[in-house]
C-alpha positions as CSV (number, residue, x, y, z in Angstrom):
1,X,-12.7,69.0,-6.3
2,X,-11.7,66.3,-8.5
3,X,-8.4,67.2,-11.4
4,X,-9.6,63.6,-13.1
5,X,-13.3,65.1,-14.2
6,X,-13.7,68.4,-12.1
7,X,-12.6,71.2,-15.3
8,X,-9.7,73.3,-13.8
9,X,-7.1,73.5,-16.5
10,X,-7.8,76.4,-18.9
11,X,-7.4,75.1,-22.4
12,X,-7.9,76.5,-26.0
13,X,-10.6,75.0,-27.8
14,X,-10.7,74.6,-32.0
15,X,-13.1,77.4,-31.9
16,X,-10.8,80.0,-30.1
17,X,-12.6,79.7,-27.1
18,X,-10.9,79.4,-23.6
19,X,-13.3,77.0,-21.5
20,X,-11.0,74.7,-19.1
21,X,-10.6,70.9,-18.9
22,X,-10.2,68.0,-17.1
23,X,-6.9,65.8,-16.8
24,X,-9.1,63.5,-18.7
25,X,-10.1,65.8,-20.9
26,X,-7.0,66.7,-21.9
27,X,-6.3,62.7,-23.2
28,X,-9.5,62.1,-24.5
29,X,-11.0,65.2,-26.4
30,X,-9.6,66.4,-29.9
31,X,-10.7,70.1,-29.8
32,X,-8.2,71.4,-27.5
33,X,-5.6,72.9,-29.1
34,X,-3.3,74.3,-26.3
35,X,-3.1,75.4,-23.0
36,X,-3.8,79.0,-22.2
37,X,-1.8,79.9,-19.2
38,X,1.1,82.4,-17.9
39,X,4.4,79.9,-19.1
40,X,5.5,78.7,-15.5
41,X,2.3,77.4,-15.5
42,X,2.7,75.5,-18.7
43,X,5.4,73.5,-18.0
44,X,3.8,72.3,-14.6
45,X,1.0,71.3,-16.5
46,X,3.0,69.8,-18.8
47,X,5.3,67.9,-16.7
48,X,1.8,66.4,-14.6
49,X,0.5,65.3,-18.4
50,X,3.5,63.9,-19.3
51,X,3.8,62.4,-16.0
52,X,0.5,60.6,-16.2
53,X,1.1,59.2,-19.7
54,X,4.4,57.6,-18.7
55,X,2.8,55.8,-15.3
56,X,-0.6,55.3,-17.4
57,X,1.5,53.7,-20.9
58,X,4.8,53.2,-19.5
59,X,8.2,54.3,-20.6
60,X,8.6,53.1,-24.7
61,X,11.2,51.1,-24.9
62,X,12.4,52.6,-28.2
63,X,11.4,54.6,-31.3
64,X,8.8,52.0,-32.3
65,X,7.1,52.1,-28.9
66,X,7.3,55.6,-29.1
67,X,5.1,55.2,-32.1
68,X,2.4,53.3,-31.0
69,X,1.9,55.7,-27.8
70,X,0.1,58.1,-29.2
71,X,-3.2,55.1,-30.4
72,X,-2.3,54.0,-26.6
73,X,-3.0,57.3,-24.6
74,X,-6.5,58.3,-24.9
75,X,-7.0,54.2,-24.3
76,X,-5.2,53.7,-21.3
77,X,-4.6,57.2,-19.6
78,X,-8.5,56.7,-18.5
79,X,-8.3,53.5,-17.3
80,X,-5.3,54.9,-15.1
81,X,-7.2,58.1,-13.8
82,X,-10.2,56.1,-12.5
83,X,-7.4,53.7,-10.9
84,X,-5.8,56.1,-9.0
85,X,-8.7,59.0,-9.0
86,X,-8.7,59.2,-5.0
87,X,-5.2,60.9,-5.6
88,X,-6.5,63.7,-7.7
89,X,-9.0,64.5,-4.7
90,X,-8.1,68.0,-3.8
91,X,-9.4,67.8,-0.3
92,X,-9.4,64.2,0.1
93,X,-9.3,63.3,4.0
94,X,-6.2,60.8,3.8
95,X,-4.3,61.8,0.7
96,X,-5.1,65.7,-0.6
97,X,-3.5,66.4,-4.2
98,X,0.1,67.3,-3.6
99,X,-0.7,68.0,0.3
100,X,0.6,66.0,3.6
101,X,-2.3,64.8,5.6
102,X,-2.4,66.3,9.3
103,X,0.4,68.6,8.6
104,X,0.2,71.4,11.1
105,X,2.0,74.5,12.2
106,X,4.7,73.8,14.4
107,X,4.8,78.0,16.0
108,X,2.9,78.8,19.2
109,X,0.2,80.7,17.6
110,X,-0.6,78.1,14.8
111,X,-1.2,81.1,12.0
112,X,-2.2,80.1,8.6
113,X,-0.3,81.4,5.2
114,X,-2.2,83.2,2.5
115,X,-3.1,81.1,-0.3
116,X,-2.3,83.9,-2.0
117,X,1.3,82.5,-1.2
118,X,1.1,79.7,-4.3
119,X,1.2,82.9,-6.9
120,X,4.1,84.3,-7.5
121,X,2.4,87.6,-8.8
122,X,0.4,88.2,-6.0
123,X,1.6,90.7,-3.0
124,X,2.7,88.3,0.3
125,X,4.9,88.2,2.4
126,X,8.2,90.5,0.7
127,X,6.1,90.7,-2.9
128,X,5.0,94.3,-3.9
129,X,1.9,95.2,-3.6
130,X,2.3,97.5,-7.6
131,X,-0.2,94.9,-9.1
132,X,-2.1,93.6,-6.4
133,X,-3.8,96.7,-4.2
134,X,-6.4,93.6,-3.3
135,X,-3.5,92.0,-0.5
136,X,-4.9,94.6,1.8
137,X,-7.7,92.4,2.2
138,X,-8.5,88.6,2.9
139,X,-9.4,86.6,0.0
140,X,-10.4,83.0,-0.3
141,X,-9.3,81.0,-3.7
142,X,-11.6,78.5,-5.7
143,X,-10.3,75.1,-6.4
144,X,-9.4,75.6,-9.5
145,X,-7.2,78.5,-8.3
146,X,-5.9,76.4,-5.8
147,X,-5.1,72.9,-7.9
148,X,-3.3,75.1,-10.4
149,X,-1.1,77.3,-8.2
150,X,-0.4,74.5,-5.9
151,X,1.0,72.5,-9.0
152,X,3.4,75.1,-9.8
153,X,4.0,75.9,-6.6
154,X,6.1,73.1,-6.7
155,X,7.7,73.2,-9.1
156,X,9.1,76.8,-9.2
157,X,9.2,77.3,-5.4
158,X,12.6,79.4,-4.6
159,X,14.6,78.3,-1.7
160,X,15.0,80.6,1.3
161,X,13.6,81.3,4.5
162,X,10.1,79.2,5.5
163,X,8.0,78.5,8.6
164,X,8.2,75.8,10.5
165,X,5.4,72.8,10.6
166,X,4.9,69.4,11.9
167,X,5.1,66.8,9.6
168,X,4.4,63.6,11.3
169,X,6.8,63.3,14.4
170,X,9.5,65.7,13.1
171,X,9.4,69.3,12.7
172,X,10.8,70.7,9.5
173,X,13.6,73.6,9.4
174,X,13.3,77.3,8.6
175,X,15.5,77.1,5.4
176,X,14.3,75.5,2.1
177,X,15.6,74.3,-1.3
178,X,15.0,75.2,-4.8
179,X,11.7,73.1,-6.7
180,X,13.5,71.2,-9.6
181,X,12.2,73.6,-12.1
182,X,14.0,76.6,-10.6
183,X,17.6,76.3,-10.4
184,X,19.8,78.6,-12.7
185,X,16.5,80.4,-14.4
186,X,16.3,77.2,-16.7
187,X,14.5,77.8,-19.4
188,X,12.1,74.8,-20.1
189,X,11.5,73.6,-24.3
190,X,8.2,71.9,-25.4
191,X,7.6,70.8,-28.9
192,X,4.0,72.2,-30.3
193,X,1.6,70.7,-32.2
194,X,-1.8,71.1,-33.7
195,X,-3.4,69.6,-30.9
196,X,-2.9,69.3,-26.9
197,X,-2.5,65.1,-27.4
198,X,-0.2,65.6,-30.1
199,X,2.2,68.0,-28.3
200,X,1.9,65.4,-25.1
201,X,3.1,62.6,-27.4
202,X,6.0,64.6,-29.3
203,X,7.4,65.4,-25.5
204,X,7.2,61.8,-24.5
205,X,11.0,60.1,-24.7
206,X,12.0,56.4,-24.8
207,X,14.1,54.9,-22.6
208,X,17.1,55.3,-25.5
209,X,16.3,58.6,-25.5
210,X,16.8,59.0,-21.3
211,X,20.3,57.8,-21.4
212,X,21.6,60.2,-18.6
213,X,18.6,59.4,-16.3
214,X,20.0,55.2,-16.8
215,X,23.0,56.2,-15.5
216,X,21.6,56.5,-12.3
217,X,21.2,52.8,-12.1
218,X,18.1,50.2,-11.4
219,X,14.9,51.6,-10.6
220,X,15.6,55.1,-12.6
221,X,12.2,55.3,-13.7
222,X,10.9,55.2,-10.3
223,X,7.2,55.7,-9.7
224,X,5.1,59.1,-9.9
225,X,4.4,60.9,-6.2
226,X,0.8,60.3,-5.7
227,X,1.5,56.2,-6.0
228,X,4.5,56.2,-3.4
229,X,4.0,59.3,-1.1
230,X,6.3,59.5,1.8
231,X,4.4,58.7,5.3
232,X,7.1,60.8,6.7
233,X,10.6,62.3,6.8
234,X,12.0,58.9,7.9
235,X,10.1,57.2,5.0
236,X,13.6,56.9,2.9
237,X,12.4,54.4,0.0
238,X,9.3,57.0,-0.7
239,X,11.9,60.0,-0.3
240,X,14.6,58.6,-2.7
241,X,11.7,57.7,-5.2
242,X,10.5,61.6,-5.1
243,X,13.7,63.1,-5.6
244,X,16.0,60.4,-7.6
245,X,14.1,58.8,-10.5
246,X,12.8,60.1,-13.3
247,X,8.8,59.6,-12.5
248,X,8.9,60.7,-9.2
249,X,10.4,64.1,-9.3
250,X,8.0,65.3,-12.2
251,X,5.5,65.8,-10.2
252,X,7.6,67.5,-6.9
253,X,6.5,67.7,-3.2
254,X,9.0,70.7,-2.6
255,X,6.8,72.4,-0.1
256,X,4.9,70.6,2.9
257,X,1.4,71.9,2.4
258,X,-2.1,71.6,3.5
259,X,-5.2,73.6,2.1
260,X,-8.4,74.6,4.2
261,X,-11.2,73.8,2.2
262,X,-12.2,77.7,2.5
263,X,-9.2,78.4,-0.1
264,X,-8.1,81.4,2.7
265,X,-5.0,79.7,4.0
266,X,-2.9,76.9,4.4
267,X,-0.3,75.5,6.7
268,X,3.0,76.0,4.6
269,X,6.3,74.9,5.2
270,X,9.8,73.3,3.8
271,X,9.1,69.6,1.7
272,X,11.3,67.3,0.1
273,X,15.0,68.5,-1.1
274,X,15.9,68.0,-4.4
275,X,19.6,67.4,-6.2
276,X,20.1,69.2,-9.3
277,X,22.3,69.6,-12.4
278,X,23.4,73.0,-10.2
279,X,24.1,71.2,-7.3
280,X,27.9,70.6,-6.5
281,X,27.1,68.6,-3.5
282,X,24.3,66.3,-4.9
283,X,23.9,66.5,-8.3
284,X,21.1,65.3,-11.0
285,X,20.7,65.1,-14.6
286,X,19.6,67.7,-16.6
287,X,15.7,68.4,-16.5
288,X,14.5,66.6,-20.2
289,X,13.2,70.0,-21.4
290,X,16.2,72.2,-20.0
291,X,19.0,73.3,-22.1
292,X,22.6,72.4,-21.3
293,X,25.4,74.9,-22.5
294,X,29.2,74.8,-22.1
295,X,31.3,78.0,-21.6
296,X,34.8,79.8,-20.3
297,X,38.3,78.4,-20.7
298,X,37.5,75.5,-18.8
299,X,34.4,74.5,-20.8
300,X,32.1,74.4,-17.8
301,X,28.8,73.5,-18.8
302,X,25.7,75.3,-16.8
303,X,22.2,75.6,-17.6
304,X,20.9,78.5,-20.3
305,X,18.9,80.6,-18.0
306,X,15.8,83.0,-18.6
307,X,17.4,86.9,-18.7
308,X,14.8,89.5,-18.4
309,X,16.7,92.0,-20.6
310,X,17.5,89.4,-23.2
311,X,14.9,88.1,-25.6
312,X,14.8,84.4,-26.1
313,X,15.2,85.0,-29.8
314,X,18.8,85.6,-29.1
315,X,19.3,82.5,-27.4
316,X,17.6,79.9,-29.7
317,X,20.8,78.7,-31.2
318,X,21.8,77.0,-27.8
319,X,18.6,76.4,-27.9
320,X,17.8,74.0,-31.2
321,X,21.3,72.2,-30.2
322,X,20.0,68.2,-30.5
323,X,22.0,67.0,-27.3
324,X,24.6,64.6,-28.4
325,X,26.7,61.8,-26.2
326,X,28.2,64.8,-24.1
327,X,25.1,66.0,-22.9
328,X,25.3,69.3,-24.2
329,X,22.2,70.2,-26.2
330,X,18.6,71.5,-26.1
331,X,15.5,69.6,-24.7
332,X,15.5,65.8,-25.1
333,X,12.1,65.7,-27.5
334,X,14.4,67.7,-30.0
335,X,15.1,64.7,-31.5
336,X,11.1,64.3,-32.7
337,X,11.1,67.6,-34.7
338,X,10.8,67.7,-38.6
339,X,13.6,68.4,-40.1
340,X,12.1,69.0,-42.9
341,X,8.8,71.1,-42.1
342,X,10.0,72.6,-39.2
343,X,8.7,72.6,-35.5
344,X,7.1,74.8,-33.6
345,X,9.0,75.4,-30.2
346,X,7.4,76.7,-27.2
347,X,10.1,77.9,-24.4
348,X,9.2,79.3,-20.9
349,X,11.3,80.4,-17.8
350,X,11.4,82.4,-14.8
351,X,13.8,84.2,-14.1
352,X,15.0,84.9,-9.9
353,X,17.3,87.4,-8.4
354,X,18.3,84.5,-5.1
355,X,14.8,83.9,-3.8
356,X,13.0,86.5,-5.6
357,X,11.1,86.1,-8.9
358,X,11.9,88.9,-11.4
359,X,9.7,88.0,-14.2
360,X,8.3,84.9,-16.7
361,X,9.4,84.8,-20.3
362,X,7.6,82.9,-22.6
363,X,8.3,83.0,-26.7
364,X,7.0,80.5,-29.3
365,X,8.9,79.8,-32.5
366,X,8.4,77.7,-35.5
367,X,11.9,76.9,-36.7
368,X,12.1,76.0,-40.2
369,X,13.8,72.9,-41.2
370,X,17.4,74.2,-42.4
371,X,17.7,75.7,-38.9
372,X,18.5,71.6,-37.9
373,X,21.5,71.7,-40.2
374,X,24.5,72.9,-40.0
375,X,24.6,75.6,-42.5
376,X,21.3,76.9,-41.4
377,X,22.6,77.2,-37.7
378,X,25.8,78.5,-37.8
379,X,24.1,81.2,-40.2
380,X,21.6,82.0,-37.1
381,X,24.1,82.3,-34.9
382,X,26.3,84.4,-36.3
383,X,23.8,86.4,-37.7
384,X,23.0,86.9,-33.7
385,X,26.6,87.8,-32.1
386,X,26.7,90.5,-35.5
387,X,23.8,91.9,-34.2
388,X,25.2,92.0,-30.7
389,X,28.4,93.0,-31.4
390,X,26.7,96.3,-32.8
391,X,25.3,96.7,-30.0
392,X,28.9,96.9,-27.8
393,X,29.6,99.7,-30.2
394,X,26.3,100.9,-30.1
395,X,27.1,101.5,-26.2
396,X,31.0,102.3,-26.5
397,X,29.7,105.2,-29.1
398,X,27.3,106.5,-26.0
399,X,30.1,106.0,-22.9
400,X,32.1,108.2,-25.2
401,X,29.6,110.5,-25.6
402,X,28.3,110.6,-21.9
403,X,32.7,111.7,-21.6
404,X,32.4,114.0,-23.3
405,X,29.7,116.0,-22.0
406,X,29.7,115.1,-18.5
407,X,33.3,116.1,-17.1
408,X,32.4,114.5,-13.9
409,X,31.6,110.8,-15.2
410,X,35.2,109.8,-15.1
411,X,35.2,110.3,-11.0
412,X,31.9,109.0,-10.9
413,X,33.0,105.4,-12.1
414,X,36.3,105.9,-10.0
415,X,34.1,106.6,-7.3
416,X,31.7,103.5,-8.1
417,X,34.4,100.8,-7.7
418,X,32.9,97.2,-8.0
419,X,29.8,98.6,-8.4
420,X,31.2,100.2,-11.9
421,X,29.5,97.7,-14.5
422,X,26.1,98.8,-13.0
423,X,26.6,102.3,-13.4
424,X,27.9,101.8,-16.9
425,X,24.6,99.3,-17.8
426,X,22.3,101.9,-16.5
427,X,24.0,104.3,-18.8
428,X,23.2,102.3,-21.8
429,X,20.1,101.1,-21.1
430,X,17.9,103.5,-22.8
431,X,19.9,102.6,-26.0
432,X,19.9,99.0,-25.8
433,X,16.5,98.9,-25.3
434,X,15.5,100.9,-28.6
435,X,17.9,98.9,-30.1
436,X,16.5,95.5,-29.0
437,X,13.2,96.4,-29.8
438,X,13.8,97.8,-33.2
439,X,16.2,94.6,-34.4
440,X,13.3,92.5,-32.8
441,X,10.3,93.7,-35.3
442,X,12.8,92.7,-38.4
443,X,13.5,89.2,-37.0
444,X,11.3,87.7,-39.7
445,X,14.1,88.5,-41.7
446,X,16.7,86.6,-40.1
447,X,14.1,83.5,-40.4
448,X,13.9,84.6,-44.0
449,X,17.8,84.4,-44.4
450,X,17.5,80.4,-42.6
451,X,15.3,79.5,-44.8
452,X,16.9,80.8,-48.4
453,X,20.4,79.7,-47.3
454,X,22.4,78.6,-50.4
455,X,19.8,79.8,-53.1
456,X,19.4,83.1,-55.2
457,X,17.2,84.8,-52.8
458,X,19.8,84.8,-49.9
459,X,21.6,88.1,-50.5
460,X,19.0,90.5,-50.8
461,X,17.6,89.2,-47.6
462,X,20.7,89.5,-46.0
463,X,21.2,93.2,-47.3
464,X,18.1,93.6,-46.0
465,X,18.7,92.3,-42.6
466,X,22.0,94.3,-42.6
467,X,20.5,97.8,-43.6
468,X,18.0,96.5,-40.7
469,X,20.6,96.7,-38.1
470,X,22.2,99.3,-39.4
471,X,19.4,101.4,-38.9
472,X,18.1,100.2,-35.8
473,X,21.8,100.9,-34.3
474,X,21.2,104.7,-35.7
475,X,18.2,105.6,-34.5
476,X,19.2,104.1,-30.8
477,X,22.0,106.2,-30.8
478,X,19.8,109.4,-31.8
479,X,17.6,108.6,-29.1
480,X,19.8,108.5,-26.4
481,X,22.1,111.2,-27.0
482,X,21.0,114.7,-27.2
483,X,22.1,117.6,-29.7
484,X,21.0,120.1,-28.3
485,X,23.9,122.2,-27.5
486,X,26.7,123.0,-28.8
487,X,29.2,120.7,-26.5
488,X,26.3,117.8,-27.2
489,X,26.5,118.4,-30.5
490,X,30.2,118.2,-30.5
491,X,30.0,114.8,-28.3
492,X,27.3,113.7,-30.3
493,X,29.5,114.1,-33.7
494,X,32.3,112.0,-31.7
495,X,30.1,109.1,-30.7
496,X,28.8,108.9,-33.9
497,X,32.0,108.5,-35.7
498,X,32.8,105.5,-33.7
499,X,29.4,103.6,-34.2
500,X,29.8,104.2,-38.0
501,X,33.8,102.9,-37.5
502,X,32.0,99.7,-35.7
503,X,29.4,99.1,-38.7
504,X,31.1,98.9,-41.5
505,X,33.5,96.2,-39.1
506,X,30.3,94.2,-38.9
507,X,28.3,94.7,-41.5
508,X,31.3,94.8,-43.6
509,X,29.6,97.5,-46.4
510,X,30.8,97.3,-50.2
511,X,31.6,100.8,-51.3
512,X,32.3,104.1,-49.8
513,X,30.1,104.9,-46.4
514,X,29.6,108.1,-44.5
515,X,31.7,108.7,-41.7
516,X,29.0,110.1,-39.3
């Protein structure tokens, strides 16, 4: 199994088809429009294709040589592959893909780990077996499985608690580090475009565009993984290149791994560490495609993270930030978007609970032009905290309701302690989440209000976004607070008072409203 020609990356094609493709594939033939995978796996794919342009073209040098990489990449990324195609070798008996070469278990009984172990979906080890009823059994991966999973394997690996194995002379310890995808729940940005080449080049940055990777000094660019591998844990030279330059940590070796060609098992255990923007005792620049945020009174800047029960929709003003001088911003490529027409944005995390993986988030948006300017942004964002300040009356309206019919909720929260703001979210949760999904379906709208900023047609799309809210804020409140009795109805009356107090604060309504 070969990733230069073997097919193993499942692409769409012009004709809507799914049929997979090559690494060369993916640089050479114009009907593949996308990738189609979960979005963890996207942006390990699209960290090894970006990855392979740079070592294949080089880094540009400026804008200009930015330019002319997209004639130079279908050119020169084959010439490249076939150089260096004994790398791409899967099970190649002196340098696997991604794999270290005699590693071996380092316990007395020498037991393999699942493959199953590379997807995060799959039941092993502490995963839950809801999905997967087929962990009860042995099961054996093709290579295509295996190439892919192994790839974002490390990336996304989450540090914890690993077996032991023999890497060389040196055993490696039972705790591991994050993969440099992972830390914070980042959430990763790709710019789209028509085709797979063309959303390869628009991701591609210049060396004046990697300003905070030059900061770390001579030799920044460093060299991808597969051309300097480490022959060891004392191999220092190979080991800084991996893990602190720009090339070598795209592609990671987080997690010391060797596949049996039966695609059963594997010999698993703890790779290379990696600093990170988290890190307070080694850290890294920012990922290119993460977003960096500042916040609190001391204007501490952190990474914006995936949230499960937060739709990325609500986070896309952080998000379409062009980072400036002080590093605060969106992804790096942001700076290749049309201003004028628009770009489409593709954004993916996962998100973790400490070394578990709670879910992957994946939302794509094309964001018109006006969004880039000032007026268009600040509109989007406050158009955003309206909508969630509703929703903190929305769920002060049904505390005060839950009060009022349940005399016992006031010791119940006494009683909770520190555990108090989880008693109260569960509480709510039933009418965030109609109100979430009901502000969600009229989102257009908000676009709508972007685009028509400063004409005629702005104020009766922003009525209409406001009666939107408005609504949506009702009918969550109706479904989460029953009327059924008298005392309900009487609590219900109450709570309703104070969610129509809180919308005409935000929506800020001409002309006499109803009460309740």
């Amino acid at each position: 199994m070969n990733l230069v020609d073997d097919p193993w990356i499942p692409c769409i094609r012009r004709d809507g088809m799914v049929r997979p493709a090559s690494l060369r594939d993916c640089f050479t033939c114009d009907d593949i429009v996308d990738l189609a995978v979960r979005p963890h796996e996207r942006v390990a794919l699209m960290r090894l294709l970006l990855c392979v342009s740079y070592a294949a073209a080089g880094i540009p040098e400026d804008y200009d040589g930015w330019e002319d990489l997209r004639e130079r990449l279908p050119l020169e990324v084959p010439v490249y592959l076939d150089q260096w195609r004994d790398a791409f070798e899967l099970f190649h008996p002196q340098k696997p893909f991604l794999q270290v070469v005699g590693l071996r278990s380092a316990s007395a009984s020498g037991d393999l780990t699942p493959c199953s172990k590379l997807d995060f979906s799959l039941a092993t080890g502490s995963n839950s077996t809801l999905f997967d009823h087929a962990a009860l059994m042995e099961r054996a991966f093709t290579p295509e499985w295996l190439a892919l999973n192994l790839l974002t394997y490390q990336m996304f690996s989450l540090g914890g608690l690993i077996g032991s194995v023999c890497w060389g002379e040196k055993t490696t310890g039972r705790s591991s580090c994050d993969g440099p995808c992972a830390p914070g729940s980042m959430l990763h940005t790709f710019l789209r475009r028509d085709v797979l080449l063309d959303s390869i080049h628009v991701n591609l940055l210049s060396e004046e565009e990697l300003h905070d990777y030059q900061q770390l000094g001579e030799g920044w660019q460093g060299r991808p993984l597969w051309e300097r591998f480490p022959h060891g844990l004392d191999d220092a030279p190979a080991i800084r290149n991996a893990t602190e330059t720009f090339l070598g940590r795209m592609v990671p070796l987080t997690r010391a791994v060797l596949l049996s060609r039966d695609g059963a098992g594997m010999v698993l255990g703890d790779g290379l560490a990696f600093p990170s923007y988290t890190s307070p005792q080694r850290p890294f620049p920012p990922e290119v495609t993460a977003t960096v945020i500042a916040g609190g009174k001391k204007d501490v800047r952190f990474l914006l993270g995936a949230q499960p029960d937060k739709a990325i929709w609500r986070q896309l003003a952080a998000l379409t930030v062009k980072r400036q001088g002080d590093g605060i911003g969106g992804c790096a490529a942001l700076i290749h978007g049309h201003e004028e027409q628009g770009t489409d944005l593709v954004v993916c995390g996962l998100s973790r609970d400490q070394a578990d993986v709670v879910d992957v988030l994946e939302s794509v948006f094309h964001v018109p032009g006006a969004m880039f300017q000032t007026a268009g942004h600040t509109l989007y964002e406050g158009e955003v905290a309206r909508a969630e300040n509703i929703a903190g009356g929305l769920g002060d309206a049904v505390e005060r309701y839950r009060r009022l019919v349940d005399g016992g909720w006031e010791a119940r929260l006494k009683l909770a302690g520190p555990k108090k703001g989880g008693e109260l979210a569960r509480l709510k949760a039933q009418a965030f989440r109609c109100y979430w999904t009901s502000v969600e379906t009229g989102v257009s709208l908000l676009w709508d209000m972007v685009r028509t900023c400063g004409s005629e047609a702005f104020v009766p799309v922003q009525r209409a976004w406001w009666a939107h809210l408005e609504k949506s804020a009702r009918a969550a409140y109706a479904a989460a607070c029953g009327k059924d009795t008298e005392r309900q109805m009487r609590a219900y009356v109450t709570g309703r008072r104070i969610l129509a107090g809180r919308l005409r604060k935000y929506l800020e309504h001409d002309g006499k409203k109803e009460e309740a």
